[in-house]
C-alpha positions in Angstrom: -49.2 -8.5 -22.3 -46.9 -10.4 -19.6 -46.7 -13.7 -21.7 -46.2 -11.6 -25.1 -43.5 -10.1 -22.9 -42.1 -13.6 -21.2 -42.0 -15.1 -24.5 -39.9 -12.5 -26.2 -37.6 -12.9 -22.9 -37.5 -16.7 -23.7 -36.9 -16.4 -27.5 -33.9 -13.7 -26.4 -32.4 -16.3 -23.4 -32.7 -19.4 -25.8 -31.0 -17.0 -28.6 -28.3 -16.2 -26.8 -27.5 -19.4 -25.7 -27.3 -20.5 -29.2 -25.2 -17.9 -30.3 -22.9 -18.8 -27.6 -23.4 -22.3 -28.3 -22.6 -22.1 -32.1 -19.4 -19.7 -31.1 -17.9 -22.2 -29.2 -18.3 -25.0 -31.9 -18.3 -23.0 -35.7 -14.9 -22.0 -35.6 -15.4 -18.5 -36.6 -12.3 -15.8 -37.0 -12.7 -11.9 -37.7 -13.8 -11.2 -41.5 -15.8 -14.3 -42.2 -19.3 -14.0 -43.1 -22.2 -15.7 -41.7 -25.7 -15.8 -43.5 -28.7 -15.8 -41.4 -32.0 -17.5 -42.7 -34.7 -16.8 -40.3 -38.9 -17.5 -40.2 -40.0 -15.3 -37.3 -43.7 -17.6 -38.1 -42.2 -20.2 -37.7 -40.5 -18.9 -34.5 -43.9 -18.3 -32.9 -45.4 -21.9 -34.2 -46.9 -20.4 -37.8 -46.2 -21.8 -40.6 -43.1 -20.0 -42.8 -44.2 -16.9 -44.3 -47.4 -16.6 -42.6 -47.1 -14.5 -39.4 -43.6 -12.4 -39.8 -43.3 -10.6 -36.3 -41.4 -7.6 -36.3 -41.2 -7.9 -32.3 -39.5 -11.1 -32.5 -37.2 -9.9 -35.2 -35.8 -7.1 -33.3 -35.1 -9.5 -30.0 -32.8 -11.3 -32.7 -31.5 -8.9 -33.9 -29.9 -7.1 -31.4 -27.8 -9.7 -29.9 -27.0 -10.8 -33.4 -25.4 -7.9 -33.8 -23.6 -7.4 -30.8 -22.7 -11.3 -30.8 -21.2 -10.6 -35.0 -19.0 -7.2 -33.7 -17.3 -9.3 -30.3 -16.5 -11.8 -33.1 -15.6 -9.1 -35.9 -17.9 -11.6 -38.4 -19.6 -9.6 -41.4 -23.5 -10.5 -41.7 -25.9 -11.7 -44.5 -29.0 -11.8 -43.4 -31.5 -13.9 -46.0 -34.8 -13.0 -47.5 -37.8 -15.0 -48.2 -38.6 -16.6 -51.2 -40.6 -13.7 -52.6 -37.2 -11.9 -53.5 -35.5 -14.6 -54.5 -33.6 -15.1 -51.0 -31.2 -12.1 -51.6 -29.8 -10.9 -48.8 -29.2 -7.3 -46.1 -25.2 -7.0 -45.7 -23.8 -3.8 -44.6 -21.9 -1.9 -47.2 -18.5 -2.8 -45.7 -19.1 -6.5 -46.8 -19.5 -5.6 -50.2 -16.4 -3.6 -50.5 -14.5 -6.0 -48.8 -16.2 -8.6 -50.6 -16.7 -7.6 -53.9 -20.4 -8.5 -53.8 -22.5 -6.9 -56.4 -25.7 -5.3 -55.2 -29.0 -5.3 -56.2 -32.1 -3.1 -55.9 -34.9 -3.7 -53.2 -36.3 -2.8 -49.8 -37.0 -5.4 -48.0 -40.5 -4.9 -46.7 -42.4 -7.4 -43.9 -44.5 -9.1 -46.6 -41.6 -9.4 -49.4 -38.0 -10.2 -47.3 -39.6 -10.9 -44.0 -38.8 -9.6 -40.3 -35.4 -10.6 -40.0 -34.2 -8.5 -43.3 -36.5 -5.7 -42.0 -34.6 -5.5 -38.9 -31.3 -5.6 -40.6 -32.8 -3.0 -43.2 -33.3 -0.9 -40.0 -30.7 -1.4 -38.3 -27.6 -1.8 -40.1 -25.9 1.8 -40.5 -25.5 1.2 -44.5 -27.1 -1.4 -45.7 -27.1 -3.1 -48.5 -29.1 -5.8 -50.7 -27.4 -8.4 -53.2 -28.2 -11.4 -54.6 -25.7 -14.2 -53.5 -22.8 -14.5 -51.5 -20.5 -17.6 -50.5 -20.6 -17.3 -47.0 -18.5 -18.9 -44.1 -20.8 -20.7 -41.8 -24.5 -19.8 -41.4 -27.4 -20.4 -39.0 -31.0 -21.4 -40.2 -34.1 -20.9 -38.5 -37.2 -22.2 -39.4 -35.8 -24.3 -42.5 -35.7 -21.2 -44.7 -32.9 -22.8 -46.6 -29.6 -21.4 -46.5 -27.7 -23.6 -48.0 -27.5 -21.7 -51.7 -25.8 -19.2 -50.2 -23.0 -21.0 -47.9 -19.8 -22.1 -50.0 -19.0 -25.7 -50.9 -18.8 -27.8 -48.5 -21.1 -27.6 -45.5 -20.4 -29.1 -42.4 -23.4 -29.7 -40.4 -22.8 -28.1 -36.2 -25.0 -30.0 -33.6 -25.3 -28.3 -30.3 -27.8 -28.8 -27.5 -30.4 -27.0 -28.6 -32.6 -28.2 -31.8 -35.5 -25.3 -31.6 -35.5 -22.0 -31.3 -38.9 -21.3 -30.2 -40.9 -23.8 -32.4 -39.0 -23.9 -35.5 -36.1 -26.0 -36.2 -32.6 -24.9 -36.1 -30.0 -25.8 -38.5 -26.3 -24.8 -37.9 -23.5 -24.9 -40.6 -19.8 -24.2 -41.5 -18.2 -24.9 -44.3 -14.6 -26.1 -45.0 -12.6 -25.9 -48.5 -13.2 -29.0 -51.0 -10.7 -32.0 -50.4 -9.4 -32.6 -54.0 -7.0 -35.5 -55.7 -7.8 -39.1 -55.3 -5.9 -41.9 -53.9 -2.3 -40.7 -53.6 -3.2 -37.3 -51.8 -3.1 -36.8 -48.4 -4.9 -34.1 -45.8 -3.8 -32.5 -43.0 -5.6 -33.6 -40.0 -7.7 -31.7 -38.4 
């Protein structure tokens, strides 16, 4: 029971230090909208889609959402494969949004732990089927990337792993259009 208990502890430390991490770096401002892909298996060394842990979901969770409100960010947070990677917003970010929602409960064996938890915990929550989000964080290569807007910049930080599986982090930045004669502003 101790190490179940010291390893959730070490999946929260190492969490929060990436959400820190990624805050300092990403660029975020109030409104934007971050999708969140994450394999709980793959988080405890299973293989994706295997072993969702609803434990280790709710130690994410948690300081996601508390991290999200300091930074007045609006959350997607991505389903598995076996419902087509829609996504758990609140119903705020549909409004504001104008996201269209579709019809599902996310369930441990079709969405996975992380949509559970934001099922559960969100105060209105709401399932659709795409959104063009700001920046985005992937755990456990559960690819993201359909659901981040054009183009995605990749964000390195210290930290490759959370737990065992891999961590990918993204923001995006608007399309650089013209050709020869147009110029950028620097950044």
């Amino acid at each position: 029971m101790a190490d179940k208990k010291e390893m959730l502890q070490q999946i929260k430390d190492e969490w929060e230090h990436i959400l820190q991490a990624f805050e300092d770096i990403a660029e975020l401002k109030p409104g934007q909208l971050l999708v969140i892909g994450c394999s709980t298996s793959e988080i405890i060394g299973e293989k994706i889609g295997k072993a969702g842990n609803k434990e280790v979901a709710d130690v994410l969770f948690e300081p996601l959402r508390k991290w999200a409100d300091k930074l007045g960010i609006l959350l997607a947070v991505q389903c598995c494969e076996h419902l087509n990677r829609v996504l758990i917003v609140e119903r705020n970010a549909v409004d504001r949004l104008n996201l269209e929602p579709v019809v599902v409960i996310p369930s441990l064996s079709a969405g996975g732990a992380m949509s559970l938890a934001a099922w559960g915990n969100f105060s209105d929550p709401v399932t659709v089927e795409q959104v063009r989000a700001d920046a985005g964080i992937d755990i456990g290569d559960t690819l993201i990337g359909m659901h981040l807007r054009p183009v995605a910049v990749p964000l390195r930080i210290n930290v490759r792993k959370l737990g065992a599986a891999h961590l990918n982090l993204a923001k995006t930045r608007p399309k650089y259009v013209g050709g020869p004669r147009a110029s950028y502003p620097c950044n």
